[in-house]
C-alpha positions in Angstrom: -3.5 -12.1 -9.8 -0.8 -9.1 -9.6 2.7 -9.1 -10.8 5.2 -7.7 -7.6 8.6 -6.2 -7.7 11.3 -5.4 -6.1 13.7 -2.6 -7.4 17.2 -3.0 -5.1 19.2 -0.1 -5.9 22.1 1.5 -4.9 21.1 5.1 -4.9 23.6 8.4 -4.7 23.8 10.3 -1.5 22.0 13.0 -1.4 21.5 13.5 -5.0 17.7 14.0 -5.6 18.1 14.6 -9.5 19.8 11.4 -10.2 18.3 8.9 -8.0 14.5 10.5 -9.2 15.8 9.9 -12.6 16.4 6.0 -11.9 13.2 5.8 -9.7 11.1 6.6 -12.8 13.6 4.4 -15.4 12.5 1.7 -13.1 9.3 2.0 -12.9 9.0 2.4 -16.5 10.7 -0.8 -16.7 8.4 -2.2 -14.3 5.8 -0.8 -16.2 6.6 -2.7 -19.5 7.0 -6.0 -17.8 3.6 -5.8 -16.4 4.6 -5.5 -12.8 1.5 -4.0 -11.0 3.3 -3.0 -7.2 7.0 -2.2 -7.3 9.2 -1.0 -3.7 12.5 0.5 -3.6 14.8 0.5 -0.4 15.0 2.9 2.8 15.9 6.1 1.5 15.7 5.4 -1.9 15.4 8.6 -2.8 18.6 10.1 -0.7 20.9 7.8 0.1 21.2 6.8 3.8 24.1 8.6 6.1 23.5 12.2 5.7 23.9 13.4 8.8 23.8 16.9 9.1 22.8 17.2 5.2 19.3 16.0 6.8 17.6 19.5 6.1 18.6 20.0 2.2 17.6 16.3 1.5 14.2 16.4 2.9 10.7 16.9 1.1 7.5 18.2 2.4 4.8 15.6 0.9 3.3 18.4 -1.4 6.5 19.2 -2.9 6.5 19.6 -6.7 9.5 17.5 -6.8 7.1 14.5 -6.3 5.0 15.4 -9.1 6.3 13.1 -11.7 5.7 10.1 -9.2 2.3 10.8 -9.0 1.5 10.7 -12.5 3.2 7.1 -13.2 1.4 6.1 -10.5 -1.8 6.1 -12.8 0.0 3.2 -14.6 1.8 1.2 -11.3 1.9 1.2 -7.8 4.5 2.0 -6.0 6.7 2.9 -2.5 9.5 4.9 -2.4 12.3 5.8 0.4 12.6 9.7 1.6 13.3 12.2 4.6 10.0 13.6 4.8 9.8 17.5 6.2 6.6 16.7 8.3 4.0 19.7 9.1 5.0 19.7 12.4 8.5 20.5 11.3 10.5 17.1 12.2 12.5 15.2 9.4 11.1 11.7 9.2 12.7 8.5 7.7 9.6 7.8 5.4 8.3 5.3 3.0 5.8 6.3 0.9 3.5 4.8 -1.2 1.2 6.1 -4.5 -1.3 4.9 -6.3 -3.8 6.6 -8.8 -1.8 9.7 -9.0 -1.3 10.3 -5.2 0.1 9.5 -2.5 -2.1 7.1 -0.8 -0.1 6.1 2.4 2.9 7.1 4.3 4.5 5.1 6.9 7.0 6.7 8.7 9.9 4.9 10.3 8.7 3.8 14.2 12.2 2.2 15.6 15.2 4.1 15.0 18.6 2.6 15.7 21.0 4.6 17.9 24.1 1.6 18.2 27.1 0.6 16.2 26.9 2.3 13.2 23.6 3.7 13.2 22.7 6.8 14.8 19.0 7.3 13.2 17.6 8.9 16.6 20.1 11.8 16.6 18.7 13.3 13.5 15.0 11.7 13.0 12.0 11.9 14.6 9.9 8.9 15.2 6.9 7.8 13.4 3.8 6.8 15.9 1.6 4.6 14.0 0.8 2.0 11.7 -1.8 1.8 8.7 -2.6 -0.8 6.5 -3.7 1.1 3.3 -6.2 -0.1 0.9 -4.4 -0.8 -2.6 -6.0 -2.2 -5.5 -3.8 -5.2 -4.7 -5.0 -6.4 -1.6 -4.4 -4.8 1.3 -0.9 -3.4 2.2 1.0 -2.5 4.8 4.9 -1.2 4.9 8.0 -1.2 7.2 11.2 0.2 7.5 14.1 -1.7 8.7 14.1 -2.5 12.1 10.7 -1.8 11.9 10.0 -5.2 10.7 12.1 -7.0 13.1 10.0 -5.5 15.9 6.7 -8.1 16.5 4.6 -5.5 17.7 4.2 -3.6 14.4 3.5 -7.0 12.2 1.3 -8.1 14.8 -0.7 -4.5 14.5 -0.7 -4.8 11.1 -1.8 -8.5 11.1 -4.9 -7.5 13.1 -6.0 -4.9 10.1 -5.9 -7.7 8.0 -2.9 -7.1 5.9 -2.6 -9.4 2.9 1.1 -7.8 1.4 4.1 -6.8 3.0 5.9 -4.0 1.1 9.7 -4.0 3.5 12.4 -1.8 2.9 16.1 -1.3 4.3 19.5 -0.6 4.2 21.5 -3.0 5.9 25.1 -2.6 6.3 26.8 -6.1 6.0 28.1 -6.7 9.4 28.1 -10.4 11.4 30.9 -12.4 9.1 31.3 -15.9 9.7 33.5 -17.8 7.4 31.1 -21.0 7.5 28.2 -19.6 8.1 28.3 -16.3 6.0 27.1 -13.0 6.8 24.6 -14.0 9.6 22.9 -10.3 9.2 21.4 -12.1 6.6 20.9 -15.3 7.4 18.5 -13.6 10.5 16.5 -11.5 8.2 15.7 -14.6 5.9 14.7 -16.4 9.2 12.3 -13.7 10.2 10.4 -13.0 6.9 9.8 -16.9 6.6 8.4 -16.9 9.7 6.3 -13.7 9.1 5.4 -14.2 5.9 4.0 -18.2 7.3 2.2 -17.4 10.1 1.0 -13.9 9.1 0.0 -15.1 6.0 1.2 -12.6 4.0 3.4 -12.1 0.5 6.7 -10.3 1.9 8.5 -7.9 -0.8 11.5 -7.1 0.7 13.6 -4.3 -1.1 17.0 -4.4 0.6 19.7 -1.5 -0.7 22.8 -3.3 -2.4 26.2 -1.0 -2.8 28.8 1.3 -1.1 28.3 4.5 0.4 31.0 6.8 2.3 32.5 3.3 2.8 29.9 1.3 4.0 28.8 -1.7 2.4 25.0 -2.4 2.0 23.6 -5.9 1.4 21.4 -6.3 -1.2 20.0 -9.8 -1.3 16.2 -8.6 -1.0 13.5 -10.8 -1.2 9.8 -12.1 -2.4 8.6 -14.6 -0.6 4.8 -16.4 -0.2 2.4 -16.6 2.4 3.8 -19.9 3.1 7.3 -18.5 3.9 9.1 -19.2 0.8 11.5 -17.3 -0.7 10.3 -17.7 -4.7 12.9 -14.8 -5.7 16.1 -14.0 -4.3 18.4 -10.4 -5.1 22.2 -10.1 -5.6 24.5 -9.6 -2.8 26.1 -6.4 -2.6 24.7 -5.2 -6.2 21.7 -3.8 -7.9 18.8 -6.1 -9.0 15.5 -6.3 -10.0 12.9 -9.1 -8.6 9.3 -10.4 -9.8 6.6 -12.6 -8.9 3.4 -13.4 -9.7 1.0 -13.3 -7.0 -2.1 -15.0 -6.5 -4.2 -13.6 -3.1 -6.7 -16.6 -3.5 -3.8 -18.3 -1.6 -4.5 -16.5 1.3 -8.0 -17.2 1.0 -7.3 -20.7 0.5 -4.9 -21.0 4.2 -7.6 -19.2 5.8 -9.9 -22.1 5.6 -7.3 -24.4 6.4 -5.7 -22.4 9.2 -8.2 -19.8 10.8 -5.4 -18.4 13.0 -6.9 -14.3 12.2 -10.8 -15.0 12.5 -9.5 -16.8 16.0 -7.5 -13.7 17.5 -9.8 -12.2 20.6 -9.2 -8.6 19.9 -11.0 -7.6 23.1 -8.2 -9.6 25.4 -5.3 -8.5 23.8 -7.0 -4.8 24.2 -7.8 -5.8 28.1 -3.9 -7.2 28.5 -2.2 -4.7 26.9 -3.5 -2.3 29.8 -1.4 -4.3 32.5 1.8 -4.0 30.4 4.7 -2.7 32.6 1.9 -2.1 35.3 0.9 -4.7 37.7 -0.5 -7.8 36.8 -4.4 -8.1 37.3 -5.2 -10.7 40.1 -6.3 -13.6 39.0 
């Protein structure tokens, strides 16, 4: 049994300082309820539409700035939102996660939105893999955004035997309908039930609530089972903080009754995957 959380924030645009400073008021928080993993939202550490303030936001991963996260880290796991400065000199959207006073996984934002609104590509690189790392609560994985609306990356995920779901965004509210709500959200909910059911995984889903240069962000994040249940639900539009207790013998328990991993032929899907957007193999 571990305690998750979700921290949905509204965080200051490109104000390190300030947004560090309620990072680490959270996680002591977290830390005195007992909560054992905490996430934060995309960019949790920035703010989200920089645009050409891209440079002066960004962080190497051994900057000192990150210091203090370390250290709490020897009392709670955690994953954060940045613009990493990579080695090869590319900003990054990146989502970072530590654990024992480090840094023990980075996942760095794979799908980058260039319509409407959102013009990601024009000043971030993209991120080209996808690891699940090995937490002391189960085995964890994390996407960004669209990233988790993209099958391919849960399904790469699912077959490294991921057991938690650690999602982070920041969604501008878009999609009114005055029957049916915002349906931004409405889709979102759709997908994690289904992912978090038939992956059979617990889904923390930090989702950035507040304004920003005008832009409203949505909030509402989520915790959900490995049944596809939403068991906590955040605020619309506003800050919140979210826990659950989890209990990983669930998984254990639906993989006896529904074997769907220990069924996957890896070796196929390896020998299919060669023919996509090639010609089909004759049959």
């Amino acid at each position: 049994m571990f305690k998750l959380g979700v921290a949905q924030i509204n965080p200051e645009l490109n104000d390190l300082k300030s947004n560090k400073e309620k990072h680490l008021s959270l996680l002591e928080r977290a830390i005195s309820e007992k909560v054992n993993v905490l996430v934060f939202p995309e960019l949790s550490l920035t703010g989200y539409y920089l645009l050409d303030g891209v440079a002066e936001a960004s962080l190497p991963l051994n900057s000192p700035f990150l210091n203090d996260f370390k250290k709490i880290s020897e009392k709670i796991s955690f994953a954060l939102g940045m613009i990493e400065k990579g080695t090869d000199y590319n900003p990054y959207i990146s989502q970072l996660f530590f654990e024992d006073g480090e840094i023990k996984g980075v996942h760095r934002k794979v799908y980058l939105p260039t319509h409407g609104i959102f013009e990601d590509l024009k000043y971030f690189a993209r991120g080209k893999k996808v690891e699940v790392i090995n937490s002391h609560h189960g085995k964890t994985g994390m996407l960004i955004c669209r990233d988790f609306m993209h099958l391919s990356l849960n399904l790469l995920l699912y077959l490294q035997g991921v057991n938690v779901l650690l999602l982070s965004s920041a969604i501008p509210v878009r999609g009114l309908d005055k029957e049916k709500g915002f349906s931004v959200k409405e889709s979102v909910e759709y997908l994690l039930r289904s992912l978090a059911n038939y992956l059979n995984v617990y889904i923390a889903f930090s989702s950035r609530g507040g304004f920003e240069e005008g832009i409203a962000f949505m909030g509402s994040s989520l915790i959900l089972n490995n049944y596809g249940y939403i068991v906590r639900e955040g605020v619309f539009l506003e800050e919140d903080f979210l826990t659950y207790p989890v209990n990983l013998e669930e998984i254990y328990k639906k993989n006896i009754t529904f074997p769907l991993l220990r069924g996957e032929d890896l070796l196929m899907i390896k020998e299919n995957m060669r023919f996509i957007g090639n010609d089909k193999p004759e049959l």
